[in-house]
C-alpha positions in Angstrom: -42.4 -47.9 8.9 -42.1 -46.1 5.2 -42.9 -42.6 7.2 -39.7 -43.5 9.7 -37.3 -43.8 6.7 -38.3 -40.3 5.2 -38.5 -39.2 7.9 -34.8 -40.3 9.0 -33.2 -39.2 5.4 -34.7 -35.8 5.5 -33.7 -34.8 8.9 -29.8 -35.7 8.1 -27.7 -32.9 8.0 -24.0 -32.3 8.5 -22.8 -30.0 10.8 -19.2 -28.9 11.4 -18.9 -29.8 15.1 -15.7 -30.1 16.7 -16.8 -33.6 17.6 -17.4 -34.7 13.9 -14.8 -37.1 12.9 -11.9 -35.3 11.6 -12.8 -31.6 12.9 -9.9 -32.0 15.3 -7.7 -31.1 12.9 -8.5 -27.1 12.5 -7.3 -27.2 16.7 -4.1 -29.2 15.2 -3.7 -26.7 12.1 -3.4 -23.7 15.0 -0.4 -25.0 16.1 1.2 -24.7 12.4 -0.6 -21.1 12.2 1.0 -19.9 15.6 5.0 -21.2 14.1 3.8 -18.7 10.7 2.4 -16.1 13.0 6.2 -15.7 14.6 7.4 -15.1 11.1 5.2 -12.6 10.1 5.7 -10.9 13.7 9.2 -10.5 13.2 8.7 -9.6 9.3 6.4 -6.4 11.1 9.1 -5.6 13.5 11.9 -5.8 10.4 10.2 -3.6 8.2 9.3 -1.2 10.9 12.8 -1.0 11.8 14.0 -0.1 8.2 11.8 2.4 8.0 13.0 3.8 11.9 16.3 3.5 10.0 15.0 5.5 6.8 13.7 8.2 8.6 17.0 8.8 11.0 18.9 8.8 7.8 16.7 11.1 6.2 17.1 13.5 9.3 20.7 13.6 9.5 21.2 14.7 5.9 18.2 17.4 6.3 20.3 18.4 9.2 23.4 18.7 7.9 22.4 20.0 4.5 20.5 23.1 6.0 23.5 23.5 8.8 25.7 24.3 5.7 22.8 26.6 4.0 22.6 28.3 7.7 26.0 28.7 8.0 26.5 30.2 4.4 23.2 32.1 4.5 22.7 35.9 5.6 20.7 35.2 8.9 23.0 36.3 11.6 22.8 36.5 15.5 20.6 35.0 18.3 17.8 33.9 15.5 20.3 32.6 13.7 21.0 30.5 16.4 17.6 29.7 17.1 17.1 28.4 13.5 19.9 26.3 14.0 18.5 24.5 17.5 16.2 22.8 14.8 19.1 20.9 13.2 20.3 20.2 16.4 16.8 18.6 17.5 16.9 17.2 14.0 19.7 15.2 15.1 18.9 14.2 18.6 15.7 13.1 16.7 17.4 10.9 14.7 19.7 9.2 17.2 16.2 8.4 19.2 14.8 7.0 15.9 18.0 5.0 15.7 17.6 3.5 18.9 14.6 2.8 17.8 15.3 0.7 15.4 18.4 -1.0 17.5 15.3 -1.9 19.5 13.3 -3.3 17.2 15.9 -5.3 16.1 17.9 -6.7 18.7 15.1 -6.7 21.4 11.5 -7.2 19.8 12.8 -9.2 16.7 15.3 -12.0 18.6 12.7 -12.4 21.6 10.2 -13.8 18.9 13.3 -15.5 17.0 13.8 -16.9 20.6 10.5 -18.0 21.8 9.9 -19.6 18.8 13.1 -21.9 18.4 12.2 -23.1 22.0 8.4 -23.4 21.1 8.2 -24.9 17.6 10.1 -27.8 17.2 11.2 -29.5 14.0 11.3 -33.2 13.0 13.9 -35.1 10.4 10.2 -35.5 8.3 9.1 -32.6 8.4 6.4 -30.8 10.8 6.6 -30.2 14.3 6.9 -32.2 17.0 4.3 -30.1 18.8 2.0 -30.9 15.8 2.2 -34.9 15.8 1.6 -34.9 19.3 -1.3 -33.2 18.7 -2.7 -35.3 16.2 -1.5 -38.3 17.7 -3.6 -37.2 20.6 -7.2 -36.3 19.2 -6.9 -39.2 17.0 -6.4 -41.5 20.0 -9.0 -40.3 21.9 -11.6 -40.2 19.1 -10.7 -43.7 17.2 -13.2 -46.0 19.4 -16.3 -43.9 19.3 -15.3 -43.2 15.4 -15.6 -46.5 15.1 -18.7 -46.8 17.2 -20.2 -44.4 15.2 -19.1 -46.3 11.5 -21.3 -49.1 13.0 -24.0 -47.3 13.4 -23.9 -46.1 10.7 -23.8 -49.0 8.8 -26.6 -50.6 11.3 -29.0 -47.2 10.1 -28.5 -47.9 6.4 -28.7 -51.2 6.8 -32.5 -49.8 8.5 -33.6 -47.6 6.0 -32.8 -50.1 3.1 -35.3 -52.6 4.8 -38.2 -49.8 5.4 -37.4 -48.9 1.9 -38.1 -52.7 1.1 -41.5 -53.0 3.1 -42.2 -49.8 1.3 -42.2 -51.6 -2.1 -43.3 -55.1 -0.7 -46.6 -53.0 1.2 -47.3 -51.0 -2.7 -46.8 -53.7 -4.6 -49.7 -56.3 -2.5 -52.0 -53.2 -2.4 -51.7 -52.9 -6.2 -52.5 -56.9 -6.4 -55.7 -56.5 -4.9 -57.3 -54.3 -7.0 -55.6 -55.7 -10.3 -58.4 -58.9 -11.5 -55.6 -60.9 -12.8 -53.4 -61.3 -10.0 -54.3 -65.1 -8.6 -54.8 -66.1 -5.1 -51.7 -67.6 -5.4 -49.4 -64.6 -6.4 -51.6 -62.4 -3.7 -50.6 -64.9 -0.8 -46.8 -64.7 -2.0 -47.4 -60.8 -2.1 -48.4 -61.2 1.3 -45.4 -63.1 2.8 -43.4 -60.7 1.2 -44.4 -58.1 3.4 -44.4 -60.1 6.2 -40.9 -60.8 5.6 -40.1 -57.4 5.1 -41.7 -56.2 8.5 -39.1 -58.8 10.1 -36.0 -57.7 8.1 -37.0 -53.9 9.1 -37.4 -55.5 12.9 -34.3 -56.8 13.2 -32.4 -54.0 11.3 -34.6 -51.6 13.6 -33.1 -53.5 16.5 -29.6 -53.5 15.3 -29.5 -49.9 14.5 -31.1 -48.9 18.0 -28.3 -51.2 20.0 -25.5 -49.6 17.8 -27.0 -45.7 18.4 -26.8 -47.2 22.1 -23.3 -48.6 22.6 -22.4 -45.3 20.6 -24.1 -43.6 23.4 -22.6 -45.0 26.2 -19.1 -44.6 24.4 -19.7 -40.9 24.0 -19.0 -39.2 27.1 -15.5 -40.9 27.7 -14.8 -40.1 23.7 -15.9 -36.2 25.1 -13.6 -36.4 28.1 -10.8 -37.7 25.6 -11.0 -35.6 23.6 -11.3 -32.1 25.6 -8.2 -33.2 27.5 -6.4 -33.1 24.0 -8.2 -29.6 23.6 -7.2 -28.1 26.3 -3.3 -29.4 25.9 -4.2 -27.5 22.9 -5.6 -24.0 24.4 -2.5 -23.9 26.8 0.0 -24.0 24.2 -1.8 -21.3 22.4 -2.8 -19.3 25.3 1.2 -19.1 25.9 1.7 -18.0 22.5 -1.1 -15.3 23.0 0.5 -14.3 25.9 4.1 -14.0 24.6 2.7 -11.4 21.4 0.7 -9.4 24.0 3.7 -9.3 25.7 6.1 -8.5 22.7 3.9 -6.1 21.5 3.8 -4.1 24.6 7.6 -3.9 24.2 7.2 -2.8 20.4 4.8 -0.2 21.8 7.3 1.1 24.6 10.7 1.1 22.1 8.1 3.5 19.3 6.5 5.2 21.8 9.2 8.6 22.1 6.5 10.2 24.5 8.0 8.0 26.6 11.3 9.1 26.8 12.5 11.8 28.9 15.0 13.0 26.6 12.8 13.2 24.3 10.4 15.9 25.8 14.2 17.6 26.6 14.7 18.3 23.0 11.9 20.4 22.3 12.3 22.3 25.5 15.9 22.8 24.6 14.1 23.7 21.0 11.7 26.5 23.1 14.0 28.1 24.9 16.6 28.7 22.0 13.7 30.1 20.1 12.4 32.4 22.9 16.3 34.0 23.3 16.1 35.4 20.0 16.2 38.8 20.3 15.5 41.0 17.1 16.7 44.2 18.9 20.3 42.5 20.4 20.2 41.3 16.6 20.0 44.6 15.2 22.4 46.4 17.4 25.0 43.5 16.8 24.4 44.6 12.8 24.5 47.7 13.9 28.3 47.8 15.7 29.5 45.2 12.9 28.4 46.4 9.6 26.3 49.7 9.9 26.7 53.1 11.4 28.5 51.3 14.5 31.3 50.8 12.4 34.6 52.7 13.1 35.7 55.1 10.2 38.8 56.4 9.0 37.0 60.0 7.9 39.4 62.1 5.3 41.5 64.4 7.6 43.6 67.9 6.3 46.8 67.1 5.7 49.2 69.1 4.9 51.8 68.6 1.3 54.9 66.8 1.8 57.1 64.9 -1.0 57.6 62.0 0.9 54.0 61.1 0.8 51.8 59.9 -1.9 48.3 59.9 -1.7 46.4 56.2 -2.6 43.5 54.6 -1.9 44.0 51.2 -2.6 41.1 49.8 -4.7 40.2 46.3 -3.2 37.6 43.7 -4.3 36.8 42.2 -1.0 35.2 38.6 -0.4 32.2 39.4 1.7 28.4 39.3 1.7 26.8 41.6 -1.4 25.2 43.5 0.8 27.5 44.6 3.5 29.2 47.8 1.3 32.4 48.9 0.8 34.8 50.0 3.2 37.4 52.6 2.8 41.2 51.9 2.8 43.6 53.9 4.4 46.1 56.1 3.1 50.1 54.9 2.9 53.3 56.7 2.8 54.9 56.3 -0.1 57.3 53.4 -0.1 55.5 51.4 3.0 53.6 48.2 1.9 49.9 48.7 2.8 48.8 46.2 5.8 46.4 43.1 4.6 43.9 44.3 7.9 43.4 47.8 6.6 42.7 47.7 2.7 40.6 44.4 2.7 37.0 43.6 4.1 36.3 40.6 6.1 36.1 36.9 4.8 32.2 35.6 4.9 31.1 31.9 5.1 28.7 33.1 3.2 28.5 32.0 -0.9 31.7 32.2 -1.5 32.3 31.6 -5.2 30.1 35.0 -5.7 30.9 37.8 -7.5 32.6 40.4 -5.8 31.8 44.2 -5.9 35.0 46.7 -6.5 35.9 49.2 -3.7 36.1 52.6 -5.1 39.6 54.8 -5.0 39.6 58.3 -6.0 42.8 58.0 -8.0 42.9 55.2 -10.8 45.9 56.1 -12.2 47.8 54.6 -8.8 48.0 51.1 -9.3 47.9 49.2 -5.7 49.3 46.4 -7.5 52.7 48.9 -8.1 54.4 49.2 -5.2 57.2 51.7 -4.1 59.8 49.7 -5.6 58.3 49.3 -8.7 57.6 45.6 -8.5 54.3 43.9 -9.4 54.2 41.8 -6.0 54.3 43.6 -2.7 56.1 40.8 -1.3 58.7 39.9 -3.4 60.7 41.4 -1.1 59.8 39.1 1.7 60.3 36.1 -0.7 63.1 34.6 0.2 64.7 31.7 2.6 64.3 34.3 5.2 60.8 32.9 6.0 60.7 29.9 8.2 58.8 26.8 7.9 54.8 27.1 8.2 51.6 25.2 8.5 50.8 23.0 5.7 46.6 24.0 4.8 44.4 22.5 2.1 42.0 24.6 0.0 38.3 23.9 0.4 37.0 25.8 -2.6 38.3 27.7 -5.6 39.2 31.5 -5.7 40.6 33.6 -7.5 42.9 36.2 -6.7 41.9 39.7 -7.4 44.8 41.4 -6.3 48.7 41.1 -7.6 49.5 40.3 -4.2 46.5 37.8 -3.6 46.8 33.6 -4.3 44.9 32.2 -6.6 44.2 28.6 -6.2 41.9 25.5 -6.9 40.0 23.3 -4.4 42.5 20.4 -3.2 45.5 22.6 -3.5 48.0 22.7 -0.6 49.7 25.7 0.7 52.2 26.8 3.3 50.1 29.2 6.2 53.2 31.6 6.8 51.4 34.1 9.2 48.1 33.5 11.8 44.7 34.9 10.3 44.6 38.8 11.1 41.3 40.5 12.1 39.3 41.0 8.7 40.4 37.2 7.8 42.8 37.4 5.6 46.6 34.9 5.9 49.8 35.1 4.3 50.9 31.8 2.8 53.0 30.3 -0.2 51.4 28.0 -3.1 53.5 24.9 -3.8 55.1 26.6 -6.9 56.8 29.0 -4.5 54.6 32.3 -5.1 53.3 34.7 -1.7 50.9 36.5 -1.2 47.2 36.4 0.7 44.3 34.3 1.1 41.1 34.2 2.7 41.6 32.3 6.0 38.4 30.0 5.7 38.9 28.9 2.3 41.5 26.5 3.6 41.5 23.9 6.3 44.4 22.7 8.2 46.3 18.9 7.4 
């Protein structure tokens, strides 16, 4: 009997069975962790959408930051406009990478907001309602075998303290026999003490086997119980799995650009821009525009007369450093010298550089003096005579560096009394009433 008790206390173990008392509750606690599981699904899909955001941003001001540089740079013809396809894909990028993020955020990131206000349900005490019924119904289904079980339990303690007792009873009337001072007496009462304790252990034996029995027979309906709980567990989950898989195939197809047809369009918009460049049309167009192409006014004989005095207008021209002088022509004395034919062209490009002086081959004649001896060529044009023009704003700063030229600041208005001519250049009135010319692309229309 004593070897049954050790035996019995050694062997006990506890295992974490789903079908211990209690273990239900990790299948209850899943329910809780799919509700958290929506948040941090749609915390993903946020932050990935700021960053879709981000990086359209960031695109958009590359684009139009090197647009400007393009623009203002010396690159010129069909490369130039093969450098400037990549700001164009730059910004049909970013518009993709915008919709993107419109995806992300009012597709991906209200279908989980969705599904989970429908799924997940609240109560005044806090929880969910999904939740109580879950634990309402695994503690229903496993409260008459747990109390089966307590019984037996109590019945197999109840066993082990009476071995336990025969143990002692059993040691204590061997002892008595081989101890000389132990009566007859004491050594029969020894001996009904063990007796006794055989009985107790018995009936506790007994007990302990009918409870492990009833507990037996209750088992498989307390199984049957409780998997029907389980499995009113697994198909709410297995729709939850089913809705990410599903949400996250949609996150893969709004991120995946490969996808999108437009999206292969851009770089074969991006190709063929780049495959049109063409360094000899490029260098011909330099060629006609500001090389040897040029047309050239080449000193001619000309015979003395008084009427005519000989000038070349010196002229610092707003252009590019490197595209030269060019040579002004010669006026009669007493004419006014056209804007087209003493002054160079107006470049985008830099235009708050220095400027490089045209030579003359007379400084002593002032192209500032004029026929009439005035220091503005068209003071004899100011007057009411001229009629009303178009109101233009100045873009940057520049300084005049002719009498007859404006000078003006950046925000100034002026009055745009004549269309741009060939090389660029307007006539137009400041505010304060002075005339004179500008450079046409320094101003913008109101």
């Amino acid at each position: 009997m004593s070897g049954s008790y050790e035996d019995s206390t050694g062997s006990e173990e506890i295992t974490d069975s789903f079908w211990e008392v209690g273990n239900y509750k990790r299948s209850v606690k899943r329910i809780d962790d799919g509700h958290r599981l929506c948040n941090d699904l749609m915390s993903c899909i946020n932050e990935r959408a700021k960053i879709e955001k981000a990086y359209s941003q960031q695109l958009t001001d590359w684009s139009k930051r090197w647009k400007q540089l393009i623009e203002k740079g010396p690159q010129y013809g069909t490369l130039q406009r093969a450098w400037m396809t990549m700001m164009t894909e730059a910004d049909r990028v970013s518009e993709l990478h915008q919709d993107v993020r419109n995806g992300l955020v009012t597709d991906d990131f209200e279908k989980v907001k969705n599904w989970q206000k429908d799924m997940y349900h609240k109560q005044m005490i806090g929880g969910f309602k999904e939740t109580k019924e879950a634990e309402d119904g695994f503690r229903k289904a496993q409260k008459p075998w747990a109390k089966k079980l307590k019984e037996m339990e109590v019945a197999k303690k109840a066993y082990h303290l009476a071995c336990k007792e025969e143990k002692m009873a059993i040691t204590r009337e061997t002892n008595s026999k081989a101890d000389q001072s132990v009566t007859a007496d004491q050594q029969k009462k020894l001996q009904d003490k063990v007796d006794k304790c055989k009985q107790e252990v018995q009936k506790a034996k007994e007990k302990y086997e009918k409870g492990l029995d009833e507990l037996g027979k209750c088992t498989p309906q307390y199984m049957e119980n409780m998997e029907q709980v389980f499995e009113q567990c697994q198909q709410f989950e297995e729709k939850r799995l089913i809705f990410f898989r599903e949400v996250l195939q949609d996150i893969k197809r709004h991120l995946n650009l490969t996808e999108n047809n437009s999206y292969a369009i851009i770089y074969q918009d991006l190709e063929q821009a780049i495959r049109m460049a063409d360094a000899q049309e490029d260098l011909k167009w330099f060629s006609n525009t500001q090389g040897p192409g040029m047309p050239m006014n080449w000193p001619q004989f000309e015979e003395y007369s008084p009427d005519m005095t000989h000038t070349i207008t010196k002229r610092e021209k707003v252009k590019k450093p490197n595209e030269g002088v060019t040579l002004t022509n010669i006026s009669p004395g007493g004419e006014h010298m056209t804007p087209t034919a003493d002054r160079g062209s107006v470049s985008s490009y830099d235009k708050n550089q220095a400027y490089s002086a045209e030579w003359s081959d007379d400084e002593t004649n002032n192209p500032a003096t004029n026929a009439n001896g005035g220091n503005n060529p068209f003071d004899e044009e100011a007057s009411p005579a001229h009629g009303p023009g178009v109101r233009v704003r100045a873009l940057y700063d520049y300084e005049g560096q002719e009498q007859d030229e404006l000078s003006f600041r950046a925000g100034d208005f002026l009055i745009k009394m004549e269309d741009e001519d060939e090389q660029g250049w307007c006539k137009g009135q400041l505010e304060s009433g002075q005339l004179g010319l500008y450079p046409a692309n320094y101003v913008e229309s109101v």
